[in-house]
Short mmCIF file of the C-alpha atoms (twelve columns), coordinates in Angstrom:
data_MODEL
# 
_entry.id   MODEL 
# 
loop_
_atom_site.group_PDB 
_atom_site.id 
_atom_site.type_symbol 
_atom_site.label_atom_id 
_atom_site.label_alt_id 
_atom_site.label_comp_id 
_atom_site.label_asym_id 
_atom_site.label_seq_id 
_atom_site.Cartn_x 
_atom_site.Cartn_y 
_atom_site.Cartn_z 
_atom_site.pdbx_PDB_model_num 
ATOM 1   C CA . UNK A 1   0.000   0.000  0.000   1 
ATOM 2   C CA . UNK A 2   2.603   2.457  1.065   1 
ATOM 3   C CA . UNK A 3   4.586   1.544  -2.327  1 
ATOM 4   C CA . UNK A 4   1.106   2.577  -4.243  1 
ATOM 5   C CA . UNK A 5   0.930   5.653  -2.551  1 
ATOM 6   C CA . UNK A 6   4.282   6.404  -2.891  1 
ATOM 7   C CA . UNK A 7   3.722   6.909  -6.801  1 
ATOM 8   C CA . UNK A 8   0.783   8.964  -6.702  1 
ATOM 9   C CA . UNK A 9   1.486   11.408 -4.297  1 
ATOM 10  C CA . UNK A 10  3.284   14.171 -5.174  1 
ATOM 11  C CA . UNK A 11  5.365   16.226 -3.304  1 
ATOM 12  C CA . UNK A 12  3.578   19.350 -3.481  1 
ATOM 13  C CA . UNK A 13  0.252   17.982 -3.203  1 
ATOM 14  C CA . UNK A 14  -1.812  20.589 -2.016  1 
ATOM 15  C CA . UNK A 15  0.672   23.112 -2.535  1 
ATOM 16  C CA . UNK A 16  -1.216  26.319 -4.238  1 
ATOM 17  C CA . UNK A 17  0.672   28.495 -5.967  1 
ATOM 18  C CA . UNK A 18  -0.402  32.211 -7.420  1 
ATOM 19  C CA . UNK A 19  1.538   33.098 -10.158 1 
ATOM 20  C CA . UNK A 20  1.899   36.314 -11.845 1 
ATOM 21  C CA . UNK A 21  5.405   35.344 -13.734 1 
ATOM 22  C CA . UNK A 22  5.007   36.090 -17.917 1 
ATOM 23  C CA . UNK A 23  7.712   35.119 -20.473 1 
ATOM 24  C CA . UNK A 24  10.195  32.465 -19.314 1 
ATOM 25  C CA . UNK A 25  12.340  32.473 -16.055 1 
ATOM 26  C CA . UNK A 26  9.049   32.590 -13.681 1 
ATOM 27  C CA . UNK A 27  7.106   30.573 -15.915 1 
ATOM 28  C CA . UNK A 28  9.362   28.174 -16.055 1 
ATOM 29  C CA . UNK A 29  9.842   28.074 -12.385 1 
ATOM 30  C CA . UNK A 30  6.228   28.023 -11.706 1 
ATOM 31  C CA . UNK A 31  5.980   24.839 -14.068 1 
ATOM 32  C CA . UNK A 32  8.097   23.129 -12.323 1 
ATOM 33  C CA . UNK A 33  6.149   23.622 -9.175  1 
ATOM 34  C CA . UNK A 34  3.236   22.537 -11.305 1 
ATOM 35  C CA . UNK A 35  5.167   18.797 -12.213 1 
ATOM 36  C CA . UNK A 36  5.730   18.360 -8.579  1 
ATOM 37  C CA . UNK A 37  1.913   18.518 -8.082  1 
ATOM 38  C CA . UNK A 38  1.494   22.034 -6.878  1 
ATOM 39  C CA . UNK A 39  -1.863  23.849 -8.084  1 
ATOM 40  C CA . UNK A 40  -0.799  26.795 -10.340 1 
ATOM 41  C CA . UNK A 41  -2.938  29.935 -10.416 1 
ATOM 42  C CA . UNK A 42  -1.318  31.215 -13.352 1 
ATOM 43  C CA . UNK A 43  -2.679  35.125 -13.564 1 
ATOM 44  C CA . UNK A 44  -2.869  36.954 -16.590 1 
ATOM 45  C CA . UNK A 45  -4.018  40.263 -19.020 1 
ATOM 46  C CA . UNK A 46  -7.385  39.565 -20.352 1 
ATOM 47  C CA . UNK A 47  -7.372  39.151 -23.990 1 
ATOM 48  C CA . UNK A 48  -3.802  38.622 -24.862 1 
ATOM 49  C CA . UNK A 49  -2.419  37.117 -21.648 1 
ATOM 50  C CA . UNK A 50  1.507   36.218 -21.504 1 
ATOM 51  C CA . UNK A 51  3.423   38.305 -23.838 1 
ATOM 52  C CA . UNK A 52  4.788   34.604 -25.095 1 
ATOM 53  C CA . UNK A 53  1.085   33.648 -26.371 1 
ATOM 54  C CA . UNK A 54  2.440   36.264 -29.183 1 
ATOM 55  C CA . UNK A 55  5.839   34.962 -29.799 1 
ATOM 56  C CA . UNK A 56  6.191   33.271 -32.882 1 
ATOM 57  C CA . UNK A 57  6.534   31.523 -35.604 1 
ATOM 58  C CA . UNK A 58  6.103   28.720 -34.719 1 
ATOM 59  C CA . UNK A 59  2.671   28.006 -33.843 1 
ATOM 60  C CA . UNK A 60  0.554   25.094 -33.493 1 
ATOM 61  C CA . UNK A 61  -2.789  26.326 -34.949 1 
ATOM 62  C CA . UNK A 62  -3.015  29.451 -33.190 1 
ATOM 63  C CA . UNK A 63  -0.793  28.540 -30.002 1 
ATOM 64  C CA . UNK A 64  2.679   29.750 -29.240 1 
ATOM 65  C CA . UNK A 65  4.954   26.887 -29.446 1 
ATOM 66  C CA . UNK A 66  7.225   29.080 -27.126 1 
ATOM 67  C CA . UNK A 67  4.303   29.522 -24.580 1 
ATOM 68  C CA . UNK A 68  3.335   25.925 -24.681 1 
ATOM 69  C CA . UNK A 69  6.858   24.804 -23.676 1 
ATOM 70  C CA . UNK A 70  6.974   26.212 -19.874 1 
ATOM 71  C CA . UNK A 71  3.098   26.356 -18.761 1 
ATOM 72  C CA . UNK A 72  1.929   22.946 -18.766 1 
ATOM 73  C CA . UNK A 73  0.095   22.017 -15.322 1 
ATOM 74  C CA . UNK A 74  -1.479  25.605 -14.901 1 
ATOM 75  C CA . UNK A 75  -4.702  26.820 -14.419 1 
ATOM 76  C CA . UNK A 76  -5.412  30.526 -16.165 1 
ATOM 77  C CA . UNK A 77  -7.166  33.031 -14.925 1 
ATOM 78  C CA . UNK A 78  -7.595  36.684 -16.762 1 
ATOM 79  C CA . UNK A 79  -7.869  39.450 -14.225 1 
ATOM 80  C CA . UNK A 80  -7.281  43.150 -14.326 1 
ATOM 81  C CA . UNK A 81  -5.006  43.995 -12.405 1 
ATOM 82  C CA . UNK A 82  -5.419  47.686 -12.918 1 
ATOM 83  C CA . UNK A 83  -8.511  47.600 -11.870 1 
ATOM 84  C CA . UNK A 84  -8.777  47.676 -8.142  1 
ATOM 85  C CA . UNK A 85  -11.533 45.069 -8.409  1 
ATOM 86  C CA . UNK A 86  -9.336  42.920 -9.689  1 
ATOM 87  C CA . UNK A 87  -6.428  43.616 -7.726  1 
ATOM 88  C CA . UNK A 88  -8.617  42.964 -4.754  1 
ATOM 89  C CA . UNK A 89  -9.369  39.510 -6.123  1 
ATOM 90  C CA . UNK A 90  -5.653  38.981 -6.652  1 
ATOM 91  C CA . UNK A 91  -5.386  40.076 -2.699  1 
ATOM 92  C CA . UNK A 92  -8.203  37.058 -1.768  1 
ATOM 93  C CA . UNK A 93  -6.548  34.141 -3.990  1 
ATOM 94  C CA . UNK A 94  -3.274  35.305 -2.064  1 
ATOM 95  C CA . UNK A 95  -5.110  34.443 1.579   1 
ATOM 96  C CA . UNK A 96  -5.598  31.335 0.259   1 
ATOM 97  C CA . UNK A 97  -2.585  30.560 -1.611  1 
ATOM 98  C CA . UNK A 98  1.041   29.654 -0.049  1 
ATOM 99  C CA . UNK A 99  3.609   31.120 -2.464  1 
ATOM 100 C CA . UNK A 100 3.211   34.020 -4.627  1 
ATOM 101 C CA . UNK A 101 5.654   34.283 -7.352  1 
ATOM 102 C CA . UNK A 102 6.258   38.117 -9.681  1 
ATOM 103 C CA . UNK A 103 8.470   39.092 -11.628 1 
ATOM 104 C CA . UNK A 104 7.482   42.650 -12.552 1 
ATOM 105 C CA . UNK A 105 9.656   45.860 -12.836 1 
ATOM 106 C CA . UNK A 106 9.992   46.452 -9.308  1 
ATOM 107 C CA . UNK A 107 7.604   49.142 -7.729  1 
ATOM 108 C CA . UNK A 108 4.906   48.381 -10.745 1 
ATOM 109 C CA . UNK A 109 2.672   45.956 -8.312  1 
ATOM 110 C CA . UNK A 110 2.997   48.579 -5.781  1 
ATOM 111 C CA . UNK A 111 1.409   50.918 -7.856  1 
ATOM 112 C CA . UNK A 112 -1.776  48.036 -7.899  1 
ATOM 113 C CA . UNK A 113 -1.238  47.088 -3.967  1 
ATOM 114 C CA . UNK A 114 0.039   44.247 -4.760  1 
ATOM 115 C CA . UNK A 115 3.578   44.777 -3.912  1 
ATOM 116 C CA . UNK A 116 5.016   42.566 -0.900  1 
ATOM 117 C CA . UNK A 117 3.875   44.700 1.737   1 
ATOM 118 C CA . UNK A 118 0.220   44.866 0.454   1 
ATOM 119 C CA . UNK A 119 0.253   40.845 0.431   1 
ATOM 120 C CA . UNK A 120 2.356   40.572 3.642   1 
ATOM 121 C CA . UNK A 121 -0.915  42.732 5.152   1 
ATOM 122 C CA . UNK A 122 -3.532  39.676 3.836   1 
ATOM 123 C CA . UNK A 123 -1.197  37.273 3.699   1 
ATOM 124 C CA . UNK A 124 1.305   36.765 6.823   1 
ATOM 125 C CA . UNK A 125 1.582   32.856 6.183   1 
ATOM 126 C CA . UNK A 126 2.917   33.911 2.106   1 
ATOM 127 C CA . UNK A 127 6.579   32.685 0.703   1 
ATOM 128 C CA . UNK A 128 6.660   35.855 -1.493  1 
ATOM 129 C CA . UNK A 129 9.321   35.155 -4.416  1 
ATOM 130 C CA . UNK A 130 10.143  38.156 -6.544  1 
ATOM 131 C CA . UNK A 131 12.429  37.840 -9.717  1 
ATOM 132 C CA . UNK A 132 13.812  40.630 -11.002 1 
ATOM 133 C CA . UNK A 133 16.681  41.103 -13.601 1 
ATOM 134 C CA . UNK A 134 19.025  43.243 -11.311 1 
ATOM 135 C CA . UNK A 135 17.435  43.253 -7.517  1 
ATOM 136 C CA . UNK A 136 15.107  45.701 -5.719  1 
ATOM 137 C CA . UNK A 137 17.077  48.001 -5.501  1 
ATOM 138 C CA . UNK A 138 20.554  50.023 -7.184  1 
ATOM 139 C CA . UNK A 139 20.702  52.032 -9.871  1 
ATOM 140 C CA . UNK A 140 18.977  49.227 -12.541 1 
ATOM 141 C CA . UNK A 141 16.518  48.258 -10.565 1 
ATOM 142 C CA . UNK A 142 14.428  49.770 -12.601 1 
ATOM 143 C CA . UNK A 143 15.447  47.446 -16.147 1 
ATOM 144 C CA . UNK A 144 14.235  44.626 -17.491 1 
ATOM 145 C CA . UNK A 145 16.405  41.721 -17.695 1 
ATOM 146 C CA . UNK A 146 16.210  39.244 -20.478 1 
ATOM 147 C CA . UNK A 147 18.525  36.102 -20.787 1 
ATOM 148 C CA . UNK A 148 20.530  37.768 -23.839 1 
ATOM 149 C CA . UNK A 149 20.956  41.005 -21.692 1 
ATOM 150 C CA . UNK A 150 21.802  38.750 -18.672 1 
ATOM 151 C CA . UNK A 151 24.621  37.295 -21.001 1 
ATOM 152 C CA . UNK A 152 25.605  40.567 -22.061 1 
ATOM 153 C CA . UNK A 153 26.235  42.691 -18.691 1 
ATOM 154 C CA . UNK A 154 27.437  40.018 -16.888 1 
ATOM 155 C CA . UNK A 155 29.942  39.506 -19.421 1 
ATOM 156 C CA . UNK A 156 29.509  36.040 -20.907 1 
ATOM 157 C CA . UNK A 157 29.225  37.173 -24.305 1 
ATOM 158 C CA . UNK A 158 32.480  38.922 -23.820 1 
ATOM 159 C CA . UNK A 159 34.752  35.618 -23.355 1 
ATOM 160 C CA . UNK A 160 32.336  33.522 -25.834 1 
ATOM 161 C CA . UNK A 161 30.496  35.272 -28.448 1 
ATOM 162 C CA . UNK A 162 27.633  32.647 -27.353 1 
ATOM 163 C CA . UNK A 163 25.299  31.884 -24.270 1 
ATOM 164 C CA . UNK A 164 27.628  28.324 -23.608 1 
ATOM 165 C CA . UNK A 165 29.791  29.267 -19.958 1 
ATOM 166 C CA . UNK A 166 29.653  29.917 -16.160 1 
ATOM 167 C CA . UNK A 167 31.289  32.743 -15.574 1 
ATOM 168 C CA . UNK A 168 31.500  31.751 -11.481 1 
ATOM 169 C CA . UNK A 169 35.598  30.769 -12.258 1 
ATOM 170 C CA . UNK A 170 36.231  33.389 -14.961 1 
ATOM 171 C CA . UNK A 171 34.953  36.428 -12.174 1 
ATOM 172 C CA . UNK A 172 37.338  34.858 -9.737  1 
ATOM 173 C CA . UNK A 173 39.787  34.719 -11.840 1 
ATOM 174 C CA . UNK A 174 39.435  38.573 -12.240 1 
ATOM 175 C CA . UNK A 175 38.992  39.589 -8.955  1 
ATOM 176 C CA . UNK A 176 41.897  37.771 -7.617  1 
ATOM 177 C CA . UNK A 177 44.265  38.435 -10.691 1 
ATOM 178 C CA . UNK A 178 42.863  40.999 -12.556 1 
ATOM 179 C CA . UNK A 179 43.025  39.165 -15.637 1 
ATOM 180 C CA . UNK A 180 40.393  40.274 -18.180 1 
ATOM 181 C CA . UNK A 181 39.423  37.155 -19.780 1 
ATOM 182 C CA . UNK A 182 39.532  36.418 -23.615 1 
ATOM 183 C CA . UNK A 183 37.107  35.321 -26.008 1 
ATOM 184 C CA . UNK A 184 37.455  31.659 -26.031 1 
ATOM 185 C CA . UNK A 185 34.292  29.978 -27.695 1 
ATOM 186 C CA . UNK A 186 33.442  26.303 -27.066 1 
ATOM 187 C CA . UNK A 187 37.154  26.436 -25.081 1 
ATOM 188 C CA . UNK A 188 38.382  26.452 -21.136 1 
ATOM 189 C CA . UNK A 189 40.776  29.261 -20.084 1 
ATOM 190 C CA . UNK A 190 42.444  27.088 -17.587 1 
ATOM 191 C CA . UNK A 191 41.803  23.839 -19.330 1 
ATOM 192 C CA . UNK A 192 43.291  22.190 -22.414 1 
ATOM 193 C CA . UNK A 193 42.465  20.407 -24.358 1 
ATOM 194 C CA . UNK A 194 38.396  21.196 -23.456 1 
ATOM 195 C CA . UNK A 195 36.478  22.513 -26.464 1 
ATOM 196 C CA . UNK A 196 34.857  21.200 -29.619 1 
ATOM 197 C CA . UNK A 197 36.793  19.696 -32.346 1 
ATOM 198 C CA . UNK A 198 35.498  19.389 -36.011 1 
ATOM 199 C CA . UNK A 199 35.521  15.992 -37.134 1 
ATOM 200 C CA . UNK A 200 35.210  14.743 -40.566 1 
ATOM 201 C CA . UNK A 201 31.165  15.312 -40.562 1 
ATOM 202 C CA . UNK A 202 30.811  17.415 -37.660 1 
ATOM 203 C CA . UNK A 203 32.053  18.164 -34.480 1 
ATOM 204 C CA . UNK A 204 33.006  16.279 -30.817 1 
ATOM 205 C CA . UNK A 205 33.683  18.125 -27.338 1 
ATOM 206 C CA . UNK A 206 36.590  16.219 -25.608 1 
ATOM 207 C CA . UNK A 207 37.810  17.648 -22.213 1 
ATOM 208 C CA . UNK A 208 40.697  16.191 -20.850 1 
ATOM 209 C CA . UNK A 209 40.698  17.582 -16.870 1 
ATOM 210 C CA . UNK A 210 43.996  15.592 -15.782 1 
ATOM 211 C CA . UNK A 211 47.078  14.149 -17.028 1 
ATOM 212 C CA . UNK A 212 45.581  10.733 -17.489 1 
ATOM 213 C CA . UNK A 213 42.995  11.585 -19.550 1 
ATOM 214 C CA . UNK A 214 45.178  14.056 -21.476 1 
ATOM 215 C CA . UNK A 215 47.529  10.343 -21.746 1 
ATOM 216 C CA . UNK A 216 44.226  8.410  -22.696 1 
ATOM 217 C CA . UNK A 217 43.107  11.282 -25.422 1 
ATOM 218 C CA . UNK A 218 46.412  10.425 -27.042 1 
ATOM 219 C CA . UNK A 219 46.592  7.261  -27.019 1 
ATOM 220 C CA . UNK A 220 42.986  7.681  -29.085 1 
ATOM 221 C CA . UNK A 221 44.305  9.774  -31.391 1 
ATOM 222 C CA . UNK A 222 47.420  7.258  -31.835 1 
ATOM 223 C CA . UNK A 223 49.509  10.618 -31.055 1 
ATOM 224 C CA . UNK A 224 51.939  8.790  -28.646 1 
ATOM 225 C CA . UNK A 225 55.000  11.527 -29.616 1 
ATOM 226 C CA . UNK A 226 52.081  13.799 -28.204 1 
ATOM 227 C CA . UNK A 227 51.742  12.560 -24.498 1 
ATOM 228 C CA . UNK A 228 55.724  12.440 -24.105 1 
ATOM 229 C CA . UNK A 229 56.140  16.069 -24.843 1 
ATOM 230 C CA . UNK A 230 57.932  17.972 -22.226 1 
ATOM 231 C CA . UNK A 231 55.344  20.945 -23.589 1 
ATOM 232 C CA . UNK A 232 52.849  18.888 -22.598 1 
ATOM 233 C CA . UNK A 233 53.525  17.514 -19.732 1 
ATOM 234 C CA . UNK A 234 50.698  18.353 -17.094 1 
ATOM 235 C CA . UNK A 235 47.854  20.969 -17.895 1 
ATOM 236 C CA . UNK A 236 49.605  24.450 -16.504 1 
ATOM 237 C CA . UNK A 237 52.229  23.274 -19.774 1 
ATOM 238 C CA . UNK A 238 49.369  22.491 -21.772 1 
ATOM 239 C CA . UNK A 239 47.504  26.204 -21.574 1 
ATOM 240 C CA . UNK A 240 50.565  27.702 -22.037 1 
ATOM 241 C CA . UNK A 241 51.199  25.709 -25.539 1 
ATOM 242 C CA . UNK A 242 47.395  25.892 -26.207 1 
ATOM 243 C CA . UNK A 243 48.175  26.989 -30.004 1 
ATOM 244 C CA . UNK A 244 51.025  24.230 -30.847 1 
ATOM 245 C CA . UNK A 245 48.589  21.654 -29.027 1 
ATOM 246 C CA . UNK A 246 44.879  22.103 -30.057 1 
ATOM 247 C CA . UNK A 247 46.652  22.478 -34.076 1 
ATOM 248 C CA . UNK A 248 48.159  19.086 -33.534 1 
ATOM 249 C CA . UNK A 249 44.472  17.711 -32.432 1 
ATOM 250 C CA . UNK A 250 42.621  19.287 -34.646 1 
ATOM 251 C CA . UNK A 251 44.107  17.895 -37.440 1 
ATOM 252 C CA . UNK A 252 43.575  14.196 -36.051 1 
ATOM 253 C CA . UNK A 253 40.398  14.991 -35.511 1 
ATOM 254 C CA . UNK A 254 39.418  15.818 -39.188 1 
ATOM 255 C CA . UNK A 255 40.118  12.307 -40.186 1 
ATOM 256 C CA . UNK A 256 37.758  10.178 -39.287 1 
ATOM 257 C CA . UNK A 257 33.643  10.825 -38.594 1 
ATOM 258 C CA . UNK A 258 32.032  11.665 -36.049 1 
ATOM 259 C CA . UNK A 259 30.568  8.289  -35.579 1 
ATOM 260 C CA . UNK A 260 34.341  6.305  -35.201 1 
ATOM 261 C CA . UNK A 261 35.332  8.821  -32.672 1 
ATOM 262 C CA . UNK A 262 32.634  8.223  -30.171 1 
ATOM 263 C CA . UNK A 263 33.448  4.259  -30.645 1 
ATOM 264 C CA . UNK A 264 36.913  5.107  -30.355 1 
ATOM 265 C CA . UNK A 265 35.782  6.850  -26.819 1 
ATOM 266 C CA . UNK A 266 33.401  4.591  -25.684 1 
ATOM 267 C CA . UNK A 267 34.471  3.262  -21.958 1 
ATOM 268 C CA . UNK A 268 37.821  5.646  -22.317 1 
ATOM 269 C CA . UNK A 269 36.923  7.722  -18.934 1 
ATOM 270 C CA . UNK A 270 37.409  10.974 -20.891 1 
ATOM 271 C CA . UNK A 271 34.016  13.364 -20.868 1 
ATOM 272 C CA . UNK A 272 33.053  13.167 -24.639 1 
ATOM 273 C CA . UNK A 273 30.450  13.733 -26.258 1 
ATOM 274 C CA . UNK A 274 29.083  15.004 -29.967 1 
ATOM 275 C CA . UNK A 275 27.741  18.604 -31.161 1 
ATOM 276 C CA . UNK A 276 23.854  17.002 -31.835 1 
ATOM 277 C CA . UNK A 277 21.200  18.218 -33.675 1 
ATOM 278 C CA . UNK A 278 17.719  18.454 -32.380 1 
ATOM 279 C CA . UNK A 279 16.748  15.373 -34.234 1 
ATOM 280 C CA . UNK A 280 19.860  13.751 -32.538 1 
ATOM 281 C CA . UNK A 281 19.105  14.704 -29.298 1 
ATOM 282 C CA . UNK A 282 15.684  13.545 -29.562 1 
ATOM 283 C CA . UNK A 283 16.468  10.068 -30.919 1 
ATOM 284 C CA . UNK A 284 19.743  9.243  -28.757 1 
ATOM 285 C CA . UNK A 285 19.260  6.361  -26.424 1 
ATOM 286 C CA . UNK A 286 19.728  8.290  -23.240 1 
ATOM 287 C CA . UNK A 287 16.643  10.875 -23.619 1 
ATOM 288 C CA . UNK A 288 14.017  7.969  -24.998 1 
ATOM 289 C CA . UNK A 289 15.218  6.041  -21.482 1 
ATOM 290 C CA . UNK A 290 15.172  9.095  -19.206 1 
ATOM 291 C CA . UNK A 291 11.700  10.151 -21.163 1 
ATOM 292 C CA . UNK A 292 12.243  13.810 -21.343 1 
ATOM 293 C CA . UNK A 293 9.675   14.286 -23.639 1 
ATOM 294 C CA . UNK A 294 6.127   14.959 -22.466 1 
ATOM 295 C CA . UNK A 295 2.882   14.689 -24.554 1 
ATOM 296 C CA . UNK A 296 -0.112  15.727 -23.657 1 
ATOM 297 C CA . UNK A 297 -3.270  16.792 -25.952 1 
ATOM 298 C CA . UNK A 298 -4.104  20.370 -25.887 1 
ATOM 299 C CA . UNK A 299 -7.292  22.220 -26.020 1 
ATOM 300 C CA . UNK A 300 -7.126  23.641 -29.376 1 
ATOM 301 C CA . UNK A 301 -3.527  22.795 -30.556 1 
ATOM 302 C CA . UNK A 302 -4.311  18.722 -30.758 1 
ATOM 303 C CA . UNK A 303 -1.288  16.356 -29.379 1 
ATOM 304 C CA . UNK A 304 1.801   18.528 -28.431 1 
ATOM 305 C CA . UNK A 305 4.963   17.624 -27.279 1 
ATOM 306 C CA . UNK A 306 7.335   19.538 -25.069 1 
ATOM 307 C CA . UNK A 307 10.423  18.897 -23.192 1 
ATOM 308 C CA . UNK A 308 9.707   16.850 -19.542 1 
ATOM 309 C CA . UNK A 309 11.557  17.554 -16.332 1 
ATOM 310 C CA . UNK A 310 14.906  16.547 -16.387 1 
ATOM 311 C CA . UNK A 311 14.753  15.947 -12.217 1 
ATOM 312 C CA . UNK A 312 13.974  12.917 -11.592 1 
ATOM 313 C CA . UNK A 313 12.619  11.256 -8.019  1 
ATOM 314 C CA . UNK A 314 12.766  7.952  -6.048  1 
ATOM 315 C CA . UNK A 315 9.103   8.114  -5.387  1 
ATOM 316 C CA . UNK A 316 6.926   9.393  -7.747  1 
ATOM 317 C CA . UNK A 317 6.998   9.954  -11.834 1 
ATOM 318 C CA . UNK A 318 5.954   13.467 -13.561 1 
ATOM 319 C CA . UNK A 319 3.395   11.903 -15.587 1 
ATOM 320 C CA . UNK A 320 -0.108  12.972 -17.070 1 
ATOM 321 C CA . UNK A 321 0.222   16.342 -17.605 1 
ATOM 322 C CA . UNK A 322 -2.304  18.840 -17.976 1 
ATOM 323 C CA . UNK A 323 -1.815  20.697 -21.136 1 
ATOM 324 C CA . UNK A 324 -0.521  24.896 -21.112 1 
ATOM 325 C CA . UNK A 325 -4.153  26.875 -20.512 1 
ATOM 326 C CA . UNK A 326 -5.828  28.798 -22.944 1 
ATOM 327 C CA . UNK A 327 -6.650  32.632 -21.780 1 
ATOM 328 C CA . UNK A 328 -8.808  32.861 -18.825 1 
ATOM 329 C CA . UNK A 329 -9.335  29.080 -19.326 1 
ATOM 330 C CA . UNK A 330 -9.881  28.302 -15.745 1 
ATOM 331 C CA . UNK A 331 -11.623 32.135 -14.503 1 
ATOM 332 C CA . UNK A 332 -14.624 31.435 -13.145 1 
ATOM 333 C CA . UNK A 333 -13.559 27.660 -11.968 1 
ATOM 334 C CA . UNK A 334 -10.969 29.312 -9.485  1 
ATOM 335 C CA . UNK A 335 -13.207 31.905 -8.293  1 
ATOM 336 C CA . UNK A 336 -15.901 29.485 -6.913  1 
ATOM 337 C CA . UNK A 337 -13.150 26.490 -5.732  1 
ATOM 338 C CA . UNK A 338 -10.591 29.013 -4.110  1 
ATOM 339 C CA . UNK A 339 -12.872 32.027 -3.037  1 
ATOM 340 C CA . UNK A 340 -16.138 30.692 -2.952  1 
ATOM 341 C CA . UNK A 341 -17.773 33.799 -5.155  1 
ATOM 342 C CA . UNK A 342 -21.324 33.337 -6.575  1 
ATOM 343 C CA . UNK A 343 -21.955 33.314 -10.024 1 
ATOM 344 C CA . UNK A 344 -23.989 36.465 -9.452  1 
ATOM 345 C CA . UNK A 345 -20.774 38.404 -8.675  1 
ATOM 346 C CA . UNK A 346 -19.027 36.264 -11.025 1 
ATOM 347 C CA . UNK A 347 -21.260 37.924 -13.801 1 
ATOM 348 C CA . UNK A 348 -21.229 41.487 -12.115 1 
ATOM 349 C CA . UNK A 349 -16.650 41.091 -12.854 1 
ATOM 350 C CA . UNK A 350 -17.496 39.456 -15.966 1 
ATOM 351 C CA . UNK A 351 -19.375 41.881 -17.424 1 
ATOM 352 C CA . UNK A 352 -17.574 45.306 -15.906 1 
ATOM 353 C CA . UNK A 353 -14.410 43.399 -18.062 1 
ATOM 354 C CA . UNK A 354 -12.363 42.715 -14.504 1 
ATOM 355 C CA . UNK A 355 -12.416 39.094 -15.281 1 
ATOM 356 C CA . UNK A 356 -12.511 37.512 -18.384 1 
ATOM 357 C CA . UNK A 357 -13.480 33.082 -19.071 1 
ATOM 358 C CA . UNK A 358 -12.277 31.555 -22.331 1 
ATOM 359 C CA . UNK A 359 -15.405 29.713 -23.484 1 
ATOM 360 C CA . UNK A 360 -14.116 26.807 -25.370 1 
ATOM 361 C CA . UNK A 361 -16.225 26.166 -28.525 1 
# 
C-alpha cells in the first residue's frame, strides 16, 4: 500500500501556488512547481495574456509553441489587475494561496497594492518570491532583464560570443588576478584540451581535466609523440602551448567521422560527447530512457509535445500532464473552488471586463 501511494502522491500535493510570472524564467519556475503537483494559479491580461502567447513563428494552430513549452500544469485566470476590483481579487486568492511568485519591474505591483507589503498585510503565512533582472534596488533596478541582456552585462558574451559558460571561475579569476578574460568559444581558459573539435562530418567536445585523460586522449588519437612532450607535460604546460597543441588535435580529428570517434571513446573515462542536432538529441538512447519528452493533448492545438523535467525522483513519476491553458481558461472555476464567489458576482466582474473566461467552442 505504502509503495502505491508512494507513486501517486506528489510532493507538493496541495501546494497552491499564485503566479503572476510572464515570459520564461518565472514561468518556467512556476511549471516546475506545477510537475511536482502544486496547483498553479497562473494570472494573466485579459485578452492577450503572456506576452509569449504572441511569440512566434512557430505556432501550433493558433498557439505559441514558445508559450506551450513552460506552462503545462497551470490553471489561467484573466484578471485586471489595474482595476482595483481585480487587484482585490488577486489580494483574496493570495489568503488562500502559499507562495506568490512576480516578476514585474519592481515598484509596478505597488502601484496596484500588490507589492510585498500589500500581500504581507492579507497574507502573513505567504513565501513571497520576486524575480527581477538586477534586484530591488541600485541604480537598474528599474530594467528589465532578459537572458541575452543577462549574457551581455554580466559579461559572458564577452569571453564567448555565445550563451555556452559559467562565468562563477572566470569572475574569480578577475577579482583575484585581474586578468580580463579572452574570447574563447566552445574552449576552457584554464583547461586544455576542453572545447569542440570538427571531425570529418561534424564536431566532438573532448575535455581532458587531468594528465591521465590528457595520456588516454592520445593514445585515441594514436599521437603517442604527443603525451611524451615535455610541452605537454601536465595541464599548466598544456595552456601555455594551447596553439602548438589544439593544431596538432585538430588535425587528427578531421580524419575520421564523427561516428568512429565516439566508438573510439566509448568506456575511455574521458568526458566526450558530440555537437547534436535536435533530431539527434531527440532520438539518442539516453533521452528515450530518461523520457524527457512529455505529450499531452491540448485544447485547441491537438497532441503537443514539449520537453519533460529533467529531475527525476525515487518516489513518484511526472506523468499525465495537464496541457498549457488557454486565456482565462480556468476564470470562473478558481473563483468558486478558491474564493467561494457566486456566479452572481461572477457575472457582475465578468461583465464590468475585470475578469474575463475563455469559453471553449
Amino acid at each position: 500500500m505504502l509503495g502505491q501511494r508512494a507513486n501517486t502522491v506528489k510532493p507538493l500535493d496541495g501546494v497552491r501556488i499564485l503566479d503572476l510570472t510572464r515570459v520564461l524564467a518565472g514561468p518556467f519556475a512556476t511549471m516546475n512547481l506545477g510537475d511536482l503537483g502544486a496547483e498553479v494559479i497562473k494570472v494573466e491580461k485579459p485578452g492577450s495574456g503572456d506576452d509569449t502567447r504572441s511569440w512566434g513563428p512557430p505556432f501550433i494552430g493558433k498557439e505559441s509553441v514558445y508559450f506551450l513549452s513552460v506552462n503545462r500544469n497551470k490553471k489561467s485566470i484573466a484578471v485586471d489587475l489595474k482595476n482595483p476590483k481585480g487587484a482585490k481579487i488577486i489580494r483574496e486568492l493570495a489568503a488562500v494561496s502559499d507562495v506568490f511568485v512576480e516578476n514585474y519591474i519592481p515598484g509596478k505591483l505597488v502601484e496596484m497594492g500588490l507589492g510585498y507589503e500589500d500581500i504581507n498585510k492579507t497574507a502573513p503565512h505567504i513565501v513571497y518570491c520576486s524575480i527581477t533582472g538586477y534586484g530591488q534596488t541600485g541604480p537598474k533596478f528599474q530594467q528589465a532583464g532578459y537572458d541575452s541582456v543577462a549574457a551581455a552585462v554580466s559579461g559572458l558574451l564577452h569571453i564567448t560570443g555565445s550563451e555556452v559558460a559559467c562565468l562563477t571561475y572566470v569572475a574569480s579569476n578577475f577579482l583575484n588576478c585581474e586578468m580580463e578574460p579572452k574570447r574563447w568559444g566552445t574552449a576552457h581558459a584554464s583547461i586544455v584540451p576542453y572545447q569542440a573539435f570538427k571531425t570529418k562530418d561534424g564536431y566532438l567536445v573532448v575535455g581532458a581535466g587531468n594528465d591521465q585523460q590528457f595520456a588516454t586522449v592520445c593514445k585515441i588519437l594514436n599521437l603517442p609523440q604527443i603525451s611524451c612532450d615535455s610541452r605537454y607535460k601536465n595541464n599548466k604546460q598544456r595552456v601555455l602551448n594551447r596553439k602548438e597543441l589544439i593544431g596538432v588535435l585538430s588535425v587528427r580529428f578531421l580524419e575520421k567521422e564523427t561516428t568512429k570517434w565516439l566508438e573510439l571513446f566509448e568506456g575511455s573515462g574521458v568526458p566526450y560527447g558530440p555537437i547534436n542536432s535536435m533530431q539527434q538529441v531527440f532520438s539518442d538512447p539516453q533521452v528515450l530512457h530518461n523520457g524527457l519528452v512529455m505529450e499531452m493533448d491540448h485544447t485547441t492545438a491537438g497532441k503537443i509535445a514539449v520537453p519533460g523535467p529533467a529531475v527525476r525522483y525515487s518516489q513518484f513519476e511526472a506523468s499525465l500532464p495537464t496541457p498549457p491553458p488557454l486565456v482565462g481558461q480556468h476564470t470562473v472555476e478558481v473563483l468558486r473552488t478558491a474564493l467561494g464567489y457566486e456566479d452572481d458576482t461572477i457575472q457582475d466582474l465578468l461583465s464590468s471586463e475585470v475578469i474575463t473566461q475563455h469559453e471553449l467552442t
